[in-house]
N, C-alpha and C positions, 0 to 999 in steps of 0.2 A: 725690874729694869732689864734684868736678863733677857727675858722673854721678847719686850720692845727691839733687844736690841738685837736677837736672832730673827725677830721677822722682816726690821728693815733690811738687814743683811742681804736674806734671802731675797727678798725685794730690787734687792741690785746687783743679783747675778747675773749675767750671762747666763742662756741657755745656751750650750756649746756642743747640742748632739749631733754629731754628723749631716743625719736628713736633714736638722732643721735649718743649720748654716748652710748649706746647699741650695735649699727651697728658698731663705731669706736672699739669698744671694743672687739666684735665678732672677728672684721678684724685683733685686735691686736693679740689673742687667735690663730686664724686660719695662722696666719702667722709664729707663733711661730710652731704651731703642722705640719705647711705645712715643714718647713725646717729640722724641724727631720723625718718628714717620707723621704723628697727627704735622706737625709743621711743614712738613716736604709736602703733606700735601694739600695744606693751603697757600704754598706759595705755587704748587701746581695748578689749581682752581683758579688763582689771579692769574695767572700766565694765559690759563686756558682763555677765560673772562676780555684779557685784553688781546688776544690775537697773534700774542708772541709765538705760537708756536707750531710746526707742520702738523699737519697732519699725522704723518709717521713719529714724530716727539710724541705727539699724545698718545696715539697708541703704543707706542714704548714706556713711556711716564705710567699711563693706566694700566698697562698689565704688569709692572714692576711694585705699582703699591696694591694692588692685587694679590702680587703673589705673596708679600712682605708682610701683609694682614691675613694670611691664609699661614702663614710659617709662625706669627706671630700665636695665632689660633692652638696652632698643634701645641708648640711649647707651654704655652698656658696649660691644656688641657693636658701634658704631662706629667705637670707639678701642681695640678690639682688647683690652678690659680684663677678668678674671675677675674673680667675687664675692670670692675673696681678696684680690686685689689690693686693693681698696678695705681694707683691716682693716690698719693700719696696726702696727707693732710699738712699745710704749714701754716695751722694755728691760725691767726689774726688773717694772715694773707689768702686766708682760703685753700681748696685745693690745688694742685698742681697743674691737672689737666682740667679740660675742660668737658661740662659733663656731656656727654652724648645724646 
């Protein structure tokens, strides 16, 4: 029983090492900022779609999620992270994001 009861133990630790709370933290960070940019720019695309917007908005709106998915790029590529990785699982309900 001992044995059973050191492995679940170990089983429900925290891993609390520096890198890894950083990296997990980043991933949490980058997931949140990854899902409002995918939404900013589909409400961009319908904006676009229905004529709401100048000319000059579109080109402001297109080169700001440009740049936002280019910074978005780097930090990934920092912490060693892929575009999956941020898409988080919620079980029954599927994924978080949507797959690309």
């Amino acid at each position: 029983m001992t044995s059973q009861h050191n492995r679940t133990s170990r089983h429900n630790r925290l891993d609390l090492e520096p890198d890894t709370v950083e990296r997990d933290l980043v991933k949490l960070v980058l997931t949140v900022v990854e899902l409002l940019r995918q939404l900013m720019e589909r409400q961009a695309l319908r904006r676009f779609d229905e004529g709401d917007l100048s000319e000059e908005q579109e080109e402001r709106i297109g080169l700001t999620l440009m740049l936002l998915d280019d910074r978005m790029t780097e930090l990934r590529e920092r912490y060693g992270l892929r575009p999956e990785d941020l898409n988080l699982d919620l079980g029954p309900l599927g994924p978080l994001l949507p797959r690309e």
